[in-house]
C-alpha positions in Angstrom: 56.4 69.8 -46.2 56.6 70.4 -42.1 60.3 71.1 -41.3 60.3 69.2 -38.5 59.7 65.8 -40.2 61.9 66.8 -43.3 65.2 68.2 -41.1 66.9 67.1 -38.3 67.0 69.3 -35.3 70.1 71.4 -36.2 69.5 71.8 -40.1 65.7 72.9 -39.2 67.0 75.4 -36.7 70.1 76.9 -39.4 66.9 76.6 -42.0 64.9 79.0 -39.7 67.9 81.5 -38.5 68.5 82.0 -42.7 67.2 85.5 -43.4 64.6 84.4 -46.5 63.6 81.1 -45.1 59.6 80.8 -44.2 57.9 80.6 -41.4 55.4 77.6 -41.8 52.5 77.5 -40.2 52.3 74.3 -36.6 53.5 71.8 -38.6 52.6 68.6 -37.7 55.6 68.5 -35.5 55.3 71.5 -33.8 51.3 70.7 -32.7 52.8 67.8 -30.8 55.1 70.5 -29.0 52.0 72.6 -28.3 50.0 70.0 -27.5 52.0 68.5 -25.6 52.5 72.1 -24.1 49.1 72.4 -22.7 49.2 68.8 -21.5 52.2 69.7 -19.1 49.7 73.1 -18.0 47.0 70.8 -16.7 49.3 68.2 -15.3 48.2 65.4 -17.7 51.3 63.1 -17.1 49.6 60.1 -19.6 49.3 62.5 -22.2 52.8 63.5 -22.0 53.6 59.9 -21.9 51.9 59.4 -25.1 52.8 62.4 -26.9 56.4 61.9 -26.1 57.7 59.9 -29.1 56.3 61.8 -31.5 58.8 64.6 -30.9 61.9 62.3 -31.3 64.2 64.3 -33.7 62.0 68.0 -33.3 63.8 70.6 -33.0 62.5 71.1 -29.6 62.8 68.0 -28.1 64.3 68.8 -25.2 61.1 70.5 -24.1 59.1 67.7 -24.8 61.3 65.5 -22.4 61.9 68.3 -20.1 57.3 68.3 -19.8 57.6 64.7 -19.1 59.8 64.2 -16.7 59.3 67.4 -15.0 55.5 66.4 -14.5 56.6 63.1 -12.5 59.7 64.4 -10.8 58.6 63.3 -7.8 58.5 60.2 -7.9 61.3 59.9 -10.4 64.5 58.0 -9.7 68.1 59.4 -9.5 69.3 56.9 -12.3 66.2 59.0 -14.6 67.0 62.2 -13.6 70.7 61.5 -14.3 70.1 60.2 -17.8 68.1 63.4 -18.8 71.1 65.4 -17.5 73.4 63.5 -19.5 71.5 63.4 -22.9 70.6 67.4 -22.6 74.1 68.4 -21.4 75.0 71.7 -21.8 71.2 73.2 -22.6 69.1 75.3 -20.6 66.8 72.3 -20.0 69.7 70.4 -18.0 69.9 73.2 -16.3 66.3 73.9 -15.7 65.7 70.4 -14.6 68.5 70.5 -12.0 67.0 73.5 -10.5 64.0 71.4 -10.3 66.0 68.7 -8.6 67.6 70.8 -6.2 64.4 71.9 -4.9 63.2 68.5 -4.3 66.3 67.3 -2.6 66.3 70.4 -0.7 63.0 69.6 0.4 63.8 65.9 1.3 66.6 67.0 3.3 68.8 65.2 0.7 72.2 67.3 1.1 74.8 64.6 0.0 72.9 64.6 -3.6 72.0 68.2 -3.6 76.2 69.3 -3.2 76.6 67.1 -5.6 74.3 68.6 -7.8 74.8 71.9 -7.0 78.2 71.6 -7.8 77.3 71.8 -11.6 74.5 74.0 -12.0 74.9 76.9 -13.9 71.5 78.8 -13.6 72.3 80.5 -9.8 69.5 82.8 -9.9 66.6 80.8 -7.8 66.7 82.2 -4.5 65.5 78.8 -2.8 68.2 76.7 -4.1 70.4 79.4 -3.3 69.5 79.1 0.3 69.9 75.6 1.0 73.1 76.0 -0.6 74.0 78.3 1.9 72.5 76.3 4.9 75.1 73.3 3.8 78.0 75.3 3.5 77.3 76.4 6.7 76.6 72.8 8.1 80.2 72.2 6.5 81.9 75.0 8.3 82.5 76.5 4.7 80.4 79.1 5.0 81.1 83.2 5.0 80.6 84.9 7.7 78.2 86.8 6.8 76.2 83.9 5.5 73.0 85.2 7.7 73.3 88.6 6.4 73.1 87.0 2.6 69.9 84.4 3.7 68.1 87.7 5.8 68.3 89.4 2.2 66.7 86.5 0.5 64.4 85.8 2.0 63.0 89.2 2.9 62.8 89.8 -0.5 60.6 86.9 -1.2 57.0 88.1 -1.5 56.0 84.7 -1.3 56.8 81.5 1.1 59.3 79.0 0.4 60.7 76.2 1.8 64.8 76.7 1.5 64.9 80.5 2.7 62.3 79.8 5.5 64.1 76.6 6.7 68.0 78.0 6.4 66.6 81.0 8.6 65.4 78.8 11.3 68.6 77.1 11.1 70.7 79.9 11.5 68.1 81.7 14.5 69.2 78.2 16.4 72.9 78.7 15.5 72.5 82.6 16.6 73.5 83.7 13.1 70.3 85.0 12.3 68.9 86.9 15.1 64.9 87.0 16.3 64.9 90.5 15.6 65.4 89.4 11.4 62.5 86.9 11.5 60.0 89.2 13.5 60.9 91.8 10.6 59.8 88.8 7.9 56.4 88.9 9.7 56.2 92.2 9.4 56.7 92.7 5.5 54.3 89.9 5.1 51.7 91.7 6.8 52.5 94.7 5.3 52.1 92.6 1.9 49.1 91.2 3.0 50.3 87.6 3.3 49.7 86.2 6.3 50.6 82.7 5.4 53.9 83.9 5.0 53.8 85.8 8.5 52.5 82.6 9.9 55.7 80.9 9.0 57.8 83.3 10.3 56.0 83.3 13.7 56.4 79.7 13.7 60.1 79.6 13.6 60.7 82.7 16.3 57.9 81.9 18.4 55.5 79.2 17.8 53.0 79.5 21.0 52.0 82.9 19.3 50.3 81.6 16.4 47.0 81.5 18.1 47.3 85.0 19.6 48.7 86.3 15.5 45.4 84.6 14.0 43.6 87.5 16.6 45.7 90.3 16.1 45.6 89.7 12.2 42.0 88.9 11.9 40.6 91.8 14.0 43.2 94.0 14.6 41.4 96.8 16.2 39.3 94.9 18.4 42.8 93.1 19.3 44.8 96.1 20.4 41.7 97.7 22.5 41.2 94.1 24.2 44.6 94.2 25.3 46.5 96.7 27.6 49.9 95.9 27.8 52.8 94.1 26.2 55.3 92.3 28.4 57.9 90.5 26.1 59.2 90.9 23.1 56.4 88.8 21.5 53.6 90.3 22.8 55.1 93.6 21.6 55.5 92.3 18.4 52.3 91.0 18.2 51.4 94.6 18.8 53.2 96.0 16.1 51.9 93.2 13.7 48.2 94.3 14.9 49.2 97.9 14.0 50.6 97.2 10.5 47.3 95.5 9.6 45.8 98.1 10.9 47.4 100.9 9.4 46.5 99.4 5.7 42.9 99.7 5.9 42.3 102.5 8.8 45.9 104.7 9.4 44.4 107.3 11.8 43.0 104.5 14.0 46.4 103.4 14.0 48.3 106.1 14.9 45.7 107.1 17.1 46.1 103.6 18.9 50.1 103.5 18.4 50.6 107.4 20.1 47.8 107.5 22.7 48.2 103.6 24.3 50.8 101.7 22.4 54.3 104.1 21.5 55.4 103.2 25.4 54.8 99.3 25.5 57.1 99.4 22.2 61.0 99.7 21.6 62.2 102.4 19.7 63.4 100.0 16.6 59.3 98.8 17.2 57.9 102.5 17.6 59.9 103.8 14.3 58.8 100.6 11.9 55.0 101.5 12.9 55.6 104.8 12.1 57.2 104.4 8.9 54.9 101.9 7.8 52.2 104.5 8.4 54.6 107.0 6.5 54.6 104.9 3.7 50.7 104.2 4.0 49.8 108.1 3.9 52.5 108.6 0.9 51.5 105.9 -1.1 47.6 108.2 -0.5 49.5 111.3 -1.6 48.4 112.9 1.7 50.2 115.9 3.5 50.3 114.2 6.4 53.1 111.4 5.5 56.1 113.6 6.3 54.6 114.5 9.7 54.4 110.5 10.2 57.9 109.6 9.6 58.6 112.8 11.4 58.0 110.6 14.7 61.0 108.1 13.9 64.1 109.0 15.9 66.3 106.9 13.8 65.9 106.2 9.7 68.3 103.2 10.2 65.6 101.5 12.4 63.2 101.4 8.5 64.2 98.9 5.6 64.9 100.2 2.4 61.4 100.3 1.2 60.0 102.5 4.0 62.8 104.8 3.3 61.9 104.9 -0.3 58.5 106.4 0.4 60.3 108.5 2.6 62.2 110.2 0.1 59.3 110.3 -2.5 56.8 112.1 0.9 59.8 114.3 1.1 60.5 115.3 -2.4 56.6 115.8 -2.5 56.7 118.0 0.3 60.0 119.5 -0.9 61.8 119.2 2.1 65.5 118.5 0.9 67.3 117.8 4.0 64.8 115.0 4.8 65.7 113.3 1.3 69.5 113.6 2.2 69.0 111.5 5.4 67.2 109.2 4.3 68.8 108.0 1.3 71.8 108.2 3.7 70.1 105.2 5.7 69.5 103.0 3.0 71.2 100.3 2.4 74.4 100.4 -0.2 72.8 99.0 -2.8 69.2 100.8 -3.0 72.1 103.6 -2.4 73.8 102.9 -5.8 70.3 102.6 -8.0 70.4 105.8 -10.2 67.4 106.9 -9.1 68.8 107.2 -5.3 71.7 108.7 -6.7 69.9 111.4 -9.0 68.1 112.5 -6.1 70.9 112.5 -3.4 72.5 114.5 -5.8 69.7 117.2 -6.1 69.0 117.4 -2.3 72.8 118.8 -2.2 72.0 121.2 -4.6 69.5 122.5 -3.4 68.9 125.7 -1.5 72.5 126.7 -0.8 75.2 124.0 -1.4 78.3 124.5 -0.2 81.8 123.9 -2.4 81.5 120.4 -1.1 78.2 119.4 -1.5 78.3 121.2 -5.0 81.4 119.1 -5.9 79.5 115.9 -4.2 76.6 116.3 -6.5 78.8 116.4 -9.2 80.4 113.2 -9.1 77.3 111.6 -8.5 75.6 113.1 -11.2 78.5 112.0 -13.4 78.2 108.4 -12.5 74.8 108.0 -13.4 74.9 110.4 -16.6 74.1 108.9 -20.1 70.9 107.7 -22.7 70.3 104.7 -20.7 67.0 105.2 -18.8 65.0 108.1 -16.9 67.6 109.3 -14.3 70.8 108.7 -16.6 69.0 111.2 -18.7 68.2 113.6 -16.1 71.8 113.2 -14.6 73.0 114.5 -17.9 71.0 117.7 -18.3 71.6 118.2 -15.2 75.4 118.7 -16.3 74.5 121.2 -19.0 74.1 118.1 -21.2 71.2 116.7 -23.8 70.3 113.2 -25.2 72.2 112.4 -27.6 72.7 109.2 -30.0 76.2 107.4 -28.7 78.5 106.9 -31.3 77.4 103.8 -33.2 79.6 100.6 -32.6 81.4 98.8 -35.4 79.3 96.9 -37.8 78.9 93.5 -37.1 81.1 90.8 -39.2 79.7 88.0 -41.4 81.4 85.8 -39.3 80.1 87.6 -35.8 76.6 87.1 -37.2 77.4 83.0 -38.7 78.4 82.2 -35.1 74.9 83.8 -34.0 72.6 82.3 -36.5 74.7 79.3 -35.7 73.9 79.0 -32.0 72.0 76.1 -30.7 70.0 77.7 -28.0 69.0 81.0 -29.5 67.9 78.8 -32.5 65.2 76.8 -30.2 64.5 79.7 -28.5 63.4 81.4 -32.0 62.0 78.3 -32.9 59.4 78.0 -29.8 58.5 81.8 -30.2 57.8 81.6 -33.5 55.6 78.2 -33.4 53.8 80.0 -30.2 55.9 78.6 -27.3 56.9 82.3 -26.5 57.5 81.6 -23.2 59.4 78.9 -23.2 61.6 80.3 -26.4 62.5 83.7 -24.0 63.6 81.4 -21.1 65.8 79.6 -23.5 66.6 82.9 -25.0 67.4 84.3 -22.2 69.8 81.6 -21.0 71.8 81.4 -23.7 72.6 85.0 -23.3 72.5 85.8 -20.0 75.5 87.5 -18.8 75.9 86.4 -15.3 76.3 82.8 -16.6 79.7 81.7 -16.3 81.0 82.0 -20.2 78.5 84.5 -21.0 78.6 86.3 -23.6 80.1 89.5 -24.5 79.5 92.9 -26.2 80.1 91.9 -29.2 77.7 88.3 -29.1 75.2 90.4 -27.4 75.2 92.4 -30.2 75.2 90.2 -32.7 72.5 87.7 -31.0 70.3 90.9 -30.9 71.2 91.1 -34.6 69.6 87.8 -35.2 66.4 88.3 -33.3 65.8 91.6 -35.4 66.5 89.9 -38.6 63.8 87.8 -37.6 61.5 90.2 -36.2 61.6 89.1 -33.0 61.2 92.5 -31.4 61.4 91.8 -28.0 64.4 89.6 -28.2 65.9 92.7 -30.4 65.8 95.0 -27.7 66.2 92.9 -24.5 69.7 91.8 -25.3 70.8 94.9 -26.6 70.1 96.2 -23.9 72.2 93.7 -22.2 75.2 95.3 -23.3 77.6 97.8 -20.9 80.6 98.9 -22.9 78.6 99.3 -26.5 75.6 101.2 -27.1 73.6 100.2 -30.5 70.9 102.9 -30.7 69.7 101.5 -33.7 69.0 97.8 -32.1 67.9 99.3 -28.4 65.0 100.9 -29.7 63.8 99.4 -33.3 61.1 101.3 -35.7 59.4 98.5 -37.2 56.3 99.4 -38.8 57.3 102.9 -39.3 55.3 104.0 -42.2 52.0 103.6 -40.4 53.1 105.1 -37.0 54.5 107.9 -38.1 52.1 108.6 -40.8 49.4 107.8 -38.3 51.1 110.0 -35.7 51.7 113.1 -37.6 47.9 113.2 -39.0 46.6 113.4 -35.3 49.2 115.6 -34.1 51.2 113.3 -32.0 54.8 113.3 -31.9 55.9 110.0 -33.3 58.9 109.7 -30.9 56.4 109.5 -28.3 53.9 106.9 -29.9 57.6 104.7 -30.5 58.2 105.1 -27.0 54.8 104.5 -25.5 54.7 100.8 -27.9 58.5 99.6 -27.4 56.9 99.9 -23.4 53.7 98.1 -24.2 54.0 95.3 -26.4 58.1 95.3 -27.8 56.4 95.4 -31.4 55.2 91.8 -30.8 52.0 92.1 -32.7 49.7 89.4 -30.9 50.9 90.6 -27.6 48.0 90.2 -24.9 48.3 91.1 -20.7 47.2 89.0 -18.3 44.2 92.1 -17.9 43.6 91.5 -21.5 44.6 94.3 -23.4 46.1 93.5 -26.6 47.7 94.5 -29.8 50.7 97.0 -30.4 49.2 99.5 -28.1 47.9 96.5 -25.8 44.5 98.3 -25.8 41.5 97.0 -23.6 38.3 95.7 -25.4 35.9 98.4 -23.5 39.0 101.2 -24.5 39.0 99.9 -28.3 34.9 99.7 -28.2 34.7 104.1 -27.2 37.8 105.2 -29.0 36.4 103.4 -32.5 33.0 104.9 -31.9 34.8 108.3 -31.1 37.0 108.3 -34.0 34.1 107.4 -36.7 35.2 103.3 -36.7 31.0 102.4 -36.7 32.5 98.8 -37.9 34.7 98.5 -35.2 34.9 94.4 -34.1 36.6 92.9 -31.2 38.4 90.6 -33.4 40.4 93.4 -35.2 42.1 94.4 -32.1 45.3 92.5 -33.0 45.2 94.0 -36.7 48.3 96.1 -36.9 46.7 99.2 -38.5 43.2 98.7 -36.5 45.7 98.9 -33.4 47.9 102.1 -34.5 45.0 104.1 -34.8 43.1 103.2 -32.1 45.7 103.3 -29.9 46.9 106.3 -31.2 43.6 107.6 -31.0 43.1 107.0 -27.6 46.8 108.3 -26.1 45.9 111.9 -28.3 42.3 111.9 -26.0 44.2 111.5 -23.5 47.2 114.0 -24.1 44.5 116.9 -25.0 42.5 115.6 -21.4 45.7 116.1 -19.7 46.9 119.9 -21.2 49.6 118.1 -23.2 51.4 116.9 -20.8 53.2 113.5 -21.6 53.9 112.2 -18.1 50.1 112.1 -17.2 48.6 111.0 -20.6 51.3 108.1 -20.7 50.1 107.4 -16.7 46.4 107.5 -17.9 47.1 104.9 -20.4 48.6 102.5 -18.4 46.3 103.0 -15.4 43.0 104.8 -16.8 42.4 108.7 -16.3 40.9 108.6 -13.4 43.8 108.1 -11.2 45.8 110.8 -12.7 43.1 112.7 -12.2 43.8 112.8 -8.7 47.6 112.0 -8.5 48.0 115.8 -10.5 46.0 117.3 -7.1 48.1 119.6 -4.6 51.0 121.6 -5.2 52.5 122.3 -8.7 55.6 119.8 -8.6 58.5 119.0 -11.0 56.9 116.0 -13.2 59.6 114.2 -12.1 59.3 114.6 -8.3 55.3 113.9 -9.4 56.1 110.8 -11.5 58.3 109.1 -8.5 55.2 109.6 -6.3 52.7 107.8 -8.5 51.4 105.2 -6.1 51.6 101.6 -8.2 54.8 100.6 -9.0 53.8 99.3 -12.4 52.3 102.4 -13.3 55.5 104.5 -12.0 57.8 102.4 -13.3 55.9 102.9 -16.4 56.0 106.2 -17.0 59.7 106.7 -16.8 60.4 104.4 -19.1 57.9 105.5 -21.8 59.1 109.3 -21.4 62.6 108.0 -21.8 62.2 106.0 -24.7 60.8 108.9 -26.2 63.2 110.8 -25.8 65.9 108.1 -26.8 63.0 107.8 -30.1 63.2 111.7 -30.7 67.0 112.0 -31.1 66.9 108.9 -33.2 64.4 110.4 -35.4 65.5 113.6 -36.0 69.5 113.3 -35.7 69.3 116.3 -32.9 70.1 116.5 -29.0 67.1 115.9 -27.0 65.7 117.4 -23.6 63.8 114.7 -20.9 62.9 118.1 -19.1 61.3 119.6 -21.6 58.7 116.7 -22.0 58.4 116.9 -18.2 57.7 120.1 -17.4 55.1 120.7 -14.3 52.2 118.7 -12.6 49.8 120.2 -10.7 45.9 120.5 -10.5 43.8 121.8 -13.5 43.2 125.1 -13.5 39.7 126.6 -13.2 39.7 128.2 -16.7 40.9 124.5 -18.0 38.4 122.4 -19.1 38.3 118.5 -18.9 37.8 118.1 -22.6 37.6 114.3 -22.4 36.4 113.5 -18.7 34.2 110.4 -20.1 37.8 109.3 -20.9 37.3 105.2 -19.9 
């Protein structure tokens, strides 16, 4: 019998949150959600219209009425909108559909409806909405002052255009609480990004006549800047530097060559020092020497944004100049400041060469604030106290009745309910919601713990460890970083000579134990291994019946993937920070990341070019080591997984350079 047509909504959902109950296969019920699912992909408003009705009473009707109306929003009326408000009150799709709304009104200029709106919405975390709600306090006089500081931050930090950030900064340039100098510098991180749709739009609000003379710089820069010879004006000199950041991304010695010889003295000094950071942060992203002699031409770090000074810091940890790392990390910004890898660092650049009393005791306290199990630099903070990793105490077990109000909970019920019909993207937004701490009446500790409780009871890994990890006060080891399957990986680990701690940590980065997992590359399984990857590891392993198909078999998966990361680990001397960056980002690139001086595998691992792949191996070396204490019950060193990176030796062979 399908649960859906059986149950009502609430008695299916307390069905599926009881430990024993079955997981049936796409009812009826729920193949109207899907279909109706890939209906609202395509755009297919008749369909939706159709399949509508038959989800009256599913557990998941809200997302069938959400798909519907959300497809014709546009031309929807108030009185509509209102009634879908009313009947979902109180879930994440009223909330989600008045996000929507906002950004319509918003874009219709609509600002009596939108306060009104915005007046009740919950969700606060779309930075669009957030700016037109900034741009109407301000057209009310209610605004902070610092309300242009707060709509710069946004909508720098948007990679992509919008319309409420773009339009509340050209408000606020005409009301001279934004200044021209803030929307020049939007042009010039979309450049730098490589989006000059977005630099278009900036232009257009700071100096429109320009955009014909940006569409030259930006198509041909070189040919631009040797056509021209000076730059009276502030735009013309920031067309300059705009032809000089596009420049510097595909050819940096023309640029410098271009910026020193003809350009540095048509410039400003804040125009001079972004150029030459940008080329900074061009030649360190390369790994080349030359980086630190690049930024060593800007007078003044406070001229660069936080992300030029980041690659500051990593050039200069590279090229292990200390004091250079102190300064800059001294001109970010307070937040980037506060971000523990920011702080680790500050605190080693005091202590090195020969720290004072003060800059001993300095490092101290900062090393102190960041110390714990938590992630990469928490656990370098700590041994760099004289401390190892180890397990936190364990927090009092959870209550029946802690656990009845989980399984009881509307929204983490749907959200199971989608992910386990095959609407896993739609079950972790509502997921996600329902537990999201910044929410006002959010949950706390102890209903963080005992939602995570739920999703592991349902094997719902990712949920598991996501909102465990949401917790500050209480640390459960146990739910943070799960050991499903653990028969087969450690069995499968141990007979290859792998360190199972270090297989745990490499999957709970890859896939969260979500078996069918697949990127958008294609890789899939466990171990999210690539068809061509699975293809040579089977043959190299003695799998001759290897098929695609088995990719997503649990055991297949295990050992090919475990296969593969051993390959990888004996290609790479053992060391755990390159194999684990070879699997994410293929061999090759380590290949040449490990070239130049012998570095700390930390300073080497901050330097990786791609943030994926950096942000990667952190994560994978400390979950391993998180794993390690788990398994065994003993303190645990992050450093001694590290060690040293540098470039093979000549007596060291590349045992697996056909590595794929």
């Amino acid at each position: 019998m399908y649960l859906s047509k059986i149950l009502t909504p609430l008695v299916a959902c307390a069905l599926l949150a009881t430990p024993t109950a079955p997981v049936l296969a796409q009812p009826k019920g729920d193949q109207v959600l899907l279909d109706m699912q890939q209906a609202f992909r395509k755009g297919d408003r008749k369909r939706l219209e159709q399949l509508l009705p038959q989800a009256k009473g599913h557990a998941l009707e809200p997302w069938a009425a959400y798909w519907e109306l959300k497809a014709r929003l546009n031309d929807a009326s108030a009185q509509e909108v209102q009634g879908f408000l009313q009947r979902w009150a109180g879930t994440y799709h009223e909330d989600r559909l008045r996000n929507d709304w906002l950004q319509l009104l918003g874009q219709r200029r609509d600002w009596a409806q939108f306060a009104e709106h915005h007046a009740q919405y919950r969700m606060q975390d779309d930075k669009e909405v957030r700016c037109y709600a900034l741009l109407i306090e301000d057209i009310k006089g209610t605004a902070s002052p610092n309300v242009g500081d707060e709509v710069r931050r946004l909508w720098h930090s948007q990679r992509d255009a919008d319309d409420g950030c773009a339009h509340a900064a050209a408000e606020l340039l005409a009301a001279r609480k934004l200044s021209a100098l803030d929307v020049w510098r939007k042009a010039r991180l979309a450049v730098e990004a490589n989006r000059p749709g977005v630099a278009r739009k900036a232009v257009e609000i700071v100096a429109p006549d320009a955009l014909p003379t940006l569409r030259e710089a930006l198509d041909a820069p070189s040919k631009f800047l040797r056509a021209h010879s000076t730059a009276r004006g502030r735009m013309r000199q920031e067309l300059v530097l705009l032809a000089l950041i596009k420049l510097a991304g595909s050819d940096i010695e023309s640029a410098a060559s271009q910026l020193d010889a003809k350009w540095g003295v048509h410039l400003s000094p804040e125009e001079r020092n972004w150029a030459w950071g940008v080329m900074g942060k061009v030649a360190a992203q390369k790994l080349s020497p030359s980086a630190m002699g690049y930024y060593a031409n800007v007078s003044r770090d406070t001229d660069l944004n936080d992300d030029l000074l980041a690659w500051k810091v990593r050039a200069a940890l590279r090229a292990g100049q200390w004091r250079e790392v102190r300064h800059a990390i001294d001109a970010m910004g307070e937040e980037q400041r506060q971000d523990a890898t920011w702080v680790y660092w500050k605190a080693r650049a005091l202590l090195a060469g020969r720290p004072n009393d003060h800059e001993r005791a300095q490092a101290q306290r900062l090393l102190e604030g960041i110390a714990g199990t938590r992630g990469f630099y928490e656990q370098l903070a700590l041994e760099e106290l004289g401390q190892r990793v180890t397990l936190p105490p364990a927090p009092a077990p959870l209550t029946e009745e802690e656990k009845a109000a989980a399984r009881a909970n509307p929204g983490l019920n749907r959200g199971l309910y989608a992910i386990l019909i095959g609407l896993r993207g739609e079950g972790v937004r509502e997921w996600n919601y329902t537990t999201n701490l910044h929410r006002p009446g959010g949950m706390n500790d102890r209903e963080l713990l005992a939602s995570a409780d739920f999703a592991c009871q349902r094997e719902v890994w990712d949920r598991c460890i996501n909102t465990s990890e949401r917790t500050r006060g209480t640390i459960d080891m146990v739910q943070r970083f799960p050991m499903p399957f653990r028969d087969a990986v450690v069995e499968r680990a141990k007979s290859i000579g792998l360190d199972p701690a270090y297989v745990y940590g490499l999957i709970r980065q890859e896939s969260r134990f979500i078996m069918d997992a697949r990127s958008h590359v294609g890789a899939s399984g466990l171990m999210q291994v690539m068809p061509a990857t699975a293809r040579w590891t089977a043959k190299r392993i003695g799998l001759t019946d290897f098929r695609a198909e088995q990719i997503t078999d649990r055991d297949t998966n295990i050992a090919i993937g475990t296969a593969y990361l051993k390959l990888a680990l004996d290609d790479f001397g053992g060391s755990m920070p390159m194999a684990a960056a070879a699997y994410n980002a293929g061999p090759g690139r380590p290949r040449v990341w490990r070239n130049g001086t012998v570095l700390d595998a930390a300073i080497w691992a901050e330097n990786i070019p791609f943030s994926e792949t950096r942000d990667y191996v952190k994560k994978v070396l400390a979950n391993t080591t998180n794993y390690a204490a788990l398994i065994t019950g003993q303190p645990q060193s992050l450093k001694a997984r590290l060690g040293t990176v540098g470039p093979r030796g000549v007596a060291e062979p590349e045992v697996n350079k056909e590595l794929p």
